[in-house]
SERO-4910 file (N, C-alpha, C, O; in steps of 0.05 Angstrom, whole numbers):
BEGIN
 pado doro    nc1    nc2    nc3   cac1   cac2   cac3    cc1    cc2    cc3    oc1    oc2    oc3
  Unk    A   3156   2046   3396   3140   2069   3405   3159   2089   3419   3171   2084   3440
  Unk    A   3161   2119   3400   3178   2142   3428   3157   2150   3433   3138   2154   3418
  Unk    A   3160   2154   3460   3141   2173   3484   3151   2198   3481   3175   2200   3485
  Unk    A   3142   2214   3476   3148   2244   3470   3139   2255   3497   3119   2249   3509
  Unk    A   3163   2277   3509   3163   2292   3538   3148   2279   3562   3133   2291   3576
  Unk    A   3157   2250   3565   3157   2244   3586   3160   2256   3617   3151   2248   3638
  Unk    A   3178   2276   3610   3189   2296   3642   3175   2323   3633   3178   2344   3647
  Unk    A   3163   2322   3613   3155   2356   3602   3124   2355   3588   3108   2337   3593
  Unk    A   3121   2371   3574   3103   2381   3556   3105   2398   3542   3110   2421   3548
  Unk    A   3101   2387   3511   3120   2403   3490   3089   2422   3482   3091   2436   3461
  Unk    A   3069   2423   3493   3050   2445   3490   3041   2467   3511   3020   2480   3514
  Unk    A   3065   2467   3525   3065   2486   3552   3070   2510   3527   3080   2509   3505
  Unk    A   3056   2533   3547   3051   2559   3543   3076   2574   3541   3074   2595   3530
  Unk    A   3096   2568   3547   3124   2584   3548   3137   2577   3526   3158   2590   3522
  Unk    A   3130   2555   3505   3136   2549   3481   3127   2557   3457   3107   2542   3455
  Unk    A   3127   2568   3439   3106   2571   3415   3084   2546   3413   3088   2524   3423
  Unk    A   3070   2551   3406   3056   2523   3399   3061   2506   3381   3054   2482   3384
  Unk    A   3074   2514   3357   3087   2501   3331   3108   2495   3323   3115   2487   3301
  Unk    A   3127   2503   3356   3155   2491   3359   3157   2461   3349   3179   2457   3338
  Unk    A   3142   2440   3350   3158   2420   3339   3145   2412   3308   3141   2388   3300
  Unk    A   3140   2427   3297   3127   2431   3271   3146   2418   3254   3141   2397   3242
  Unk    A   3171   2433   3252   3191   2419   3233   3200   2394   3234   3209   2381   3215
  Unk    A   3199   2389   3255   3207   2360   3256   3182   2332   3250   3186   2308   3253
  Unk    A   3161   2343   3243   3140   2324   3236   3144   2317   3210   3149   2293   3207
  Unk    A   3143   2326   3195   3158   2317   3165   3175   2290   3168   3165   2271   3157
  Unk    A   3193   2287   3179   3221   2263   3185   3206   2241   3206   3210   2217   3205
  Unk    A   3188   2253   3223   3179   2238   3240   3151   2215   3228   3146   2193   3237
  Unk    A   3139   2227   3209   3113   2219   3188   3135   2200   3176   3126   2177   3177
  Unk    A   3149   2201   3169   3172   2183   3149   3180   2161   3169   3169   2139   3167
  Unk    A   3189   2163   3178   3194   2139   3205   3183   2113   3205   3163   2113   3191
  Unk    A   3187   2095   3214   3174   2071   3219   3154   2065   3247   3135   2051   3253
  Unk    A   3179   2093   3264   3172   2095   3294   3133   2103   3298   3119   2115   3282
  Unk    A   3128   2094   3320   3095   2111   3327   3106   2130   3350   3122   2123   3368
  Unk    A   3095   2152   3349   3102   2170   3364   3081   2175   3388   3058   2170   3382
  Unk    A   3085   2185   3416   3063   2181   3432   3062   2212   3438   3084   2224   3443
  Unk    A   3041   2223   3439   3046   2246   3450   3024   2252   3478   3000   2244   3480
  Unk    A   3038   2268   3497   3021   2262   3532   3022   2298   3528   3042   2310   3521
  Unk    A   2996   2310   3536   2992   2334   3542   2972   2338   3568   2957   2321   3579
  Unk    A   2976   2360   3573   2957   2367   3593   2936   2391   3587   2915   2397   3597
  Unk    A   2954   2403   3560   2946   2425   3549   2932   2412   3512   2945   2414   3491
  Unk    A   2906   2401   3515   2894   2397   3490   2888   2410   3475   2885   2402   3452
  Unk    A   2884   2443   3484   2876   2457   3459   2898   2466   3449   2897   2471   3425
  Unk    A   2921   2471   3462   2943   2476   3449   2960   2449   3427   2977   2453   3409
  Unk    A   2955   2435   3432   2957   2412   3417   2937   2408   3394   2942   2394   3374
  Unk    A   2919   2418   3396   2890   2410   3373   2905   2433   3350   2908   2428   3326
  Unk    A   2912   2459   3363   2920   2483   3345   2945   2478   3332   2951   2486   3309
  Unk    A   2961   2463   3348   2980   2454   3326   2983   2436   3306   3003   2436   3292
  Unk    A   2966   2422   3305   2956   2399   3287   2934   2407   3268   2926   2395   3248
  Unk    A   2926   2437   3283   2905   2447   3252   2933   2467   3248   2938   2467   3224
  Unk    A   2940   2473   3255   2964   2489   3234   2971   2473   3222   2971   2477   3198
  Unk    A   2984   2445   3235   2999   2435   3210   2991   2415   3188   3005   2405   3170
  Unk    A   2960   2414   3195   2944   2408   3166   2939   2383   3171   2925   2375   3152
  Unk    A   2944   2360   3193   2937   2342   3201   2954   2331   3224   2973   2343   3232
  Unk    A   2944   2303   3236   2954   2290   3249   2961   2257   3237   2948   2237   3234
  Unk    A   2989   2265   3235   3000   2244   3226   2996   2204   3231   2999   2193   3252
  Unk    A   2992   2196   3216   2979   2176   3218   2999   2153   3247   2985   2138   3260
  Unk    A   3019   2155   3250   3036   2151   3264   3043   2165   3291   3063   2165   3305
  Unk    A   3021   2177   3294   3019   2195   3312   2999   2187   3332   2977   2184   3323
  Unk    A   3001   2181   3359   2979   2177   3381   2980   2199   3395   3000   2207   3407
  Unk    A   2955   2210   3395   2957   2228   3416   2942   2221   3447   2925   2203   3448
  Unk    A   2950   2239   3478   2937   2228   3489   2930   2253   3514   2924   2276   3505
  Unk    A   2931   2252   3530   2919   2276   3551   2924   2266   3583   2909   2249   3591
  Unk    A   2944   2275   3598   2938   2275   3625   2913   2284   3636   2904   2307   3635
  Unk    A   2898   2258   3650   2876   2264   3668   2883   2251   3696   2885   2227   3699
  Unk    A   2885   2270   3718   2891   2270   3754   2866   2266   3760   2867   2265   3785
  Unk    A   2851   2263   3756   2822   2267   3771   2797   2287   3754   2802   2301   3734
  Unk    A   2767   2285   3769   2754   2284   3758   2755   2326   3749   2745   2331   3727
  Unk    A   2760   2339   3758   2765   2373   3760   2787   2370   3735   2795   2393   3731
  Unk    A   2802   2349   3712   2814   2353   3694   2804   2333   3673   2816   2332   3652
  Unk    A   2782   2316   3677   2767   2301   3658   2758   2314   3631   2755   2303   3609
  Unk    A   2756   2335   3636   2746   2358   3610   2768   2353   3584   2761   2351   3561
  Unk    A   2797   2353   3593   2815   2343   3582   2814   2331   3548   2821   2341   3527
  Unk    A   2799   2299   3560   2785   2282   3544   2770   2291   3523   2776   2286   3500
  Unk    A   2746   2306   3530   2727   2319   3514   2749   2339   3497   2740   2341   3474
  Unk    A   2772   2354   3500   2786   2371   3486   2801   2346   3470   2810   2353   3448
  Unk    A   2804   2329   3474   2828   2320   3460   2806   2300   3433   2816   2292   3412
  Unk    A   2779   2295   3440   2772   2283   3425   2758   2296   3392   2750   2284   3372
  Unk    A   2758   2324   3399   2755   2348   3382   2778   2345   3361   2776   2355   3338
  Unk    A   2800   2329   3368   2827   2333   3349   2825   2305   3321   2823   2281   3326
  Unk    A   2826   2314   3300   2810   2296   3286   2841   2280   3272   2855   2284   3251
  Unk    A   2844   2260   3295   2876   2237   3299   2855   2209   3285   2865   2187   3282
***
């Protein structure tokens, strides 16, 4: 299992949203399962409808701090993983 941006979030707002687009191709090929931690779900749902799915090898998941970011959940479960 790689943990993807453990110290970051590769769906922060100062990034494109489809910055790691190219590299899903090589990563779908892999043996690896990939984890991905966001805080930002709809930015994550948009890049996975851009890129036409979510790779079967792919977990996605959502930082929740408490109950004022539980909504989170409800966004991430919209993403059809």
């Amino acid at each position: 299992i790689i943990f993807l941006n453990d110290m970051g979030d590769g769906y922060t707002e100062s990034l494109p949203f489809d910055w790691m687009q190219p590299m899903y191709p090589e990563m779908e090929k892999s043996p690896h399962i990939y984890l991905f931690l966001t805080k930002r779900p709809r930015r994550m749902a948009e890049d996975f409808k851009s890129y036409g799915r979510v790779p079967a090898n792919f977990r996605l998941g959502v930082t929740v701090t408490g109950p004022q970011t539980l909504n989170r959940v409800e966004e991430l479960l919209k993403i059809p993983a």
